[in-house]
N, C-alpha and C positions, 0 to 999 in steps of 0.2 A: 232600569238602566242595565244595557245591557253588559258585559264583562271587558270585552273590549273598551268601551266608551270609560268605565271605572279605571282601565290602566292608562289610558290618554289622560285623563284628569289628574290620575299623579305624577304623574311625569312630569304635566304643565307644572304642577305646585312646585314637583324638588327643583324645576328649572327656575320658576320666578325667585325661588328661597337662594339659588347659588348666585343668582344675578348680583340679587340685593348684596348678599357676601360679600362679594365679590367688588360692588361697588362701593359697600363701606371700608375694607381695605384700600382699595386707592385713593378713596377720600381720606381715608389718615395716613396713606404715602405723601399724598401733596398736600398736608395739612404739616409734617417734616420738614418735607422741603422749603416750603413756605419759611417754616419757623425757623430754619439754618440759613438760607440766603439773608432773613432779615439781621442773624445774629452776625452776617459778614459784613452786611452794608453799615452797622452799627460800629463795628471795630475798624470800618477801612473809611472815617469820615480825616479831613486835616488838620493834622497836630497827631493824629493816631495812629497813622499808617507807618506800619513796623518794616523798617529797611528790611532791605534784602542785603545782606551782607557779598557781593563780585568779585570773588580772586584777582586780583591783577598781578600778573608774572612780574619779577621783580627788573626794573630795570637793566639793559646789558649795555656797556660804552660803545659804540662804535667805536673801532681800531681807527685813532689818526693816520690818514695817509703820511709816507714816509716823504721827508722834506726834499725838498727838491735841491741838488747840489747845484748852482752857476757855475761850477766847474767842472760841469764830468760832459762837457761836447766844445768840440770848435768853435762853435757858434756864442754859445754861452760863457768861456773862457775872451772870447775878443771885447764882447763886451760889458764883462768885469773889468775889462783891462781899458778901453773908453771911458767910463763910468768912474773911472781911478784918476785918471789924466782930466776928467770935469770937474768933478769935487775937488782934488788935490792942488789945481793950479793957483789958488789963491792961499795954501799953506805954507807957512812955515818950509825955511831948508830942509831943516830936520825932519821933521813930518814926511815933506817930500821922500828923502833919501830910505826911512822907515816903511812907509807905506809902497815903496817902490822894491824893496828886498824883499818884504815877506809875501809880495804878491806873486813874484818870479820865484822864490822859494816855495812855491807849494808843488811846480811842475816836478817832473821827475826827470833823472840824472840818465840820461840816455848817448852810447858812444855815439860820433859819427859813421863807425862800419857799420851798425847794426841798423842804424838809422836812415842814413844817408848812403851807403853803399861807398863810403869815400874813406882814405883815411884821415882827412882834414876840410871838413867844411866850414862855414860860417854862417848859420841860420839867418834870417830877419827875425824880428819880435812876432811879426804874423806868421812864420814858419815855424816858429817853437812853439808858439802857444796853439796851431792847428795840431802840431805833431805833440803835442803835451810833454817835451822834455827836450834837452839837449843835454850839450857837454858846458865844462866852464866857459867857453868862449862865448857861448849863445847865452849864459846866461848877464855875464858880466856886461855883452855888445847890447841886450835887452834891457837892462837897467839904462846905461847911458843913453841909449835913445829916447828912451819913456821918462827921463828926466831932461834931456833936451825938450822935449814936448813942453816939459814944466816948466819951463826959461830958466833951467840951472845952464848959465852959462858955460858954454865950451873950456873956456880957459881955466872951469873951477874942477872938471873931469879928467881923468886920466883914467886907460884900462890899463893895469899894472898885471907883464908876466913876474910871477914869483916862482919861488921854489919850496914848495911844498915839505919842510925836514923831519914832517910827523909821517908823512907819507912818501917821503922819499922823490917826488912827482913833481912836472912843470904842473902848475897850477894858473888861472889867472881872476884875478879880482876886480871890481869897479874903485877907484879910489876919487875922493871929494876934497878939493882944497879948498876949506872957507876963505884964506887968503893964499898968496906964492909962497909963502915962505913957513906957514903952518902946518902941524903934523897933521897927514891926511886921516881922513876915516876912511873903514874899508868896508865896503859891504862885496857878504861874500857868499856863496851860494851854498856852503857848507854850513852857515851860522845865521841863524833868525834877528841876530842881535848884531847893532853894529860897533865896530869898536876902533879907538887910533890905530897908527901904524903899529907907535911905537909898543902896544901891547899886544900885538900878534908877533910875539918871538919866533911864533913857528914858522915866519913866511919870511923870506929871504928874496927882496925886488933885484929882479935881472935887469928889464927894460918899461919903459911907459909911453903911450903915445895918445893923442886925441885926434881929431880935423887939423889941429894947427900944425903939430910936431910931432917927434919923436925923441926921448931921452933915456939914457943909459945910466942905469945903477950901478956905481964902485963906491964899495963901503959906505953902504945906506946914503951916498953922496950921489944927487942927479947931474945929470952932464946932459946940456941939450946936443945930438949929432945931426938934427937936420930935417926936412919932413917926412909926413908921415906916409906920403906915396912914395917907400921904400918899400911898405909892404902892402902885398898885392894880392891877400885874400881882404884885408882892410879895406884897400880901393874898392874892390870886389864888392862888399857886403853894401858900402855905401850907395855903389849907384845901382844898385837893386833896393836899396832901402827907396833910394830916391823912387824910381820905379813904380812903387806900390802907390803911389801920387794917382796914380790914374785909378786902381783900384779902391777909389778913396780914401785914402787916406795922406796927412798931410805929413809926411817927412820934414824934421827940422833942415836946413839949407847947411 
């Protein structure tokens, strides 16, 4: 054998020797592997299977949207004031006379210069509650109407001017006579609350008038002088009241 042919023979041998190696290490890698897949599928059968514990971020409230006022637009203000005169019309006087002040009491106290460019208007109840406020006339002429609506007879209202002695000031009030000859209630757009005459010390009646008439105060004594088409922003308000008849709505007669 020649020398060469000797060194190809060992080569062959250390080659077949590393193969073998070679192959018995991988057989005891997947001989591992083997034995740890099995050790998983052993631990991961059911009834055994170990939760995974999942963070869940902790709850956050959603901000409630902010409530919606029915009175902060024209639209929404008229028909709080519909919705008043549906429900209300089978209550109670009282009821009535209550739920008719503090509704017209939530508008705001607005002059006629600033408002109306005039020094003396007379709103409709759809004019104040579009313009969200008047002076006492508008409020005291918006009660009476919206209680007409409510079949509080004519002849149990009177808009009463006073004199305001806390404030020095003509003033005017809506006044209710349960009977003729009964101490009125006054709903007044100063006060949430209604109350007799006779315990509004502070208000001093000059004159009163409705549809029917007109009467003059001498020493809390009324005196009827005649009608009430003497005065002529009165006429005025009425047949613009009457008016709004077309724009739907139904004006008492």
């Amino acid at each position: 054998m020649g020398l060469i042919e000797m060194f190809q023979r060992i080569v062959r041998h250390h080659s077949f020797v590393a193969v073998r190696r070679d192959c018995r290490r991988a057989a005891g890698r997947a001989a591992a592997t083997v034995a740890l897949l099995c050790l998983l599928l052993a631990m991961g059968g059911c009834g055994t299977k170990q939760k995974v514990a999942i963070p869940h971020p902790e709850p956050v409230d959603a901000p409630l949207p902010a409530p919606v006022d029915p009175m902060a637009d024209a639209a929404g203000r008229i028909r709080v004031w519909h919705t008043l005169m549906q429900e209300k019309l089978a209550a109670s006087p009282f009821e009535k006379l209550e739920s008719v002040n503090r509704f017209f009491n939530q508008l705001q106290f607005l002059d006629d210069l600033s408002l109306w460019g005039k020094e003396d208007y007379w709103a409709t109840p759809t004019e104040m509650l579009v313009s969200n406020g008047g002076d006492c006339e508008d409020f005291a002429t918006a009660k009476y109407f919206t209680l007409r609506r409510l079949d509080i007879p004519d002849e149990q209202l009177r808009l009463t001017y006073v004199k305001s002695l806390k404030l020095n000031k003509p003033h005017m009030v809506l006044s209710y006579y349960a009977k003729p000859d009964s101490d009125p209630l006054v709903l007044d757009s100063d006060k949430n609350y209604i109350q007799a005459a006779t315990e509004r010390r502070d208000l001093l009646p000059v004159y009163s008038f409705n549809a029917q008439g007109l009467w003059l105060n001498k020493q809390r004594q009324e005196v009827r002088i005649g009608g009430s088409e003497q005065l002529s922003l009165w006429q005025d308000l009425q047949q613009r009241w009457l008016r709004e008849a077309v724009a739907g709505s139904r004006p008492t007669q």
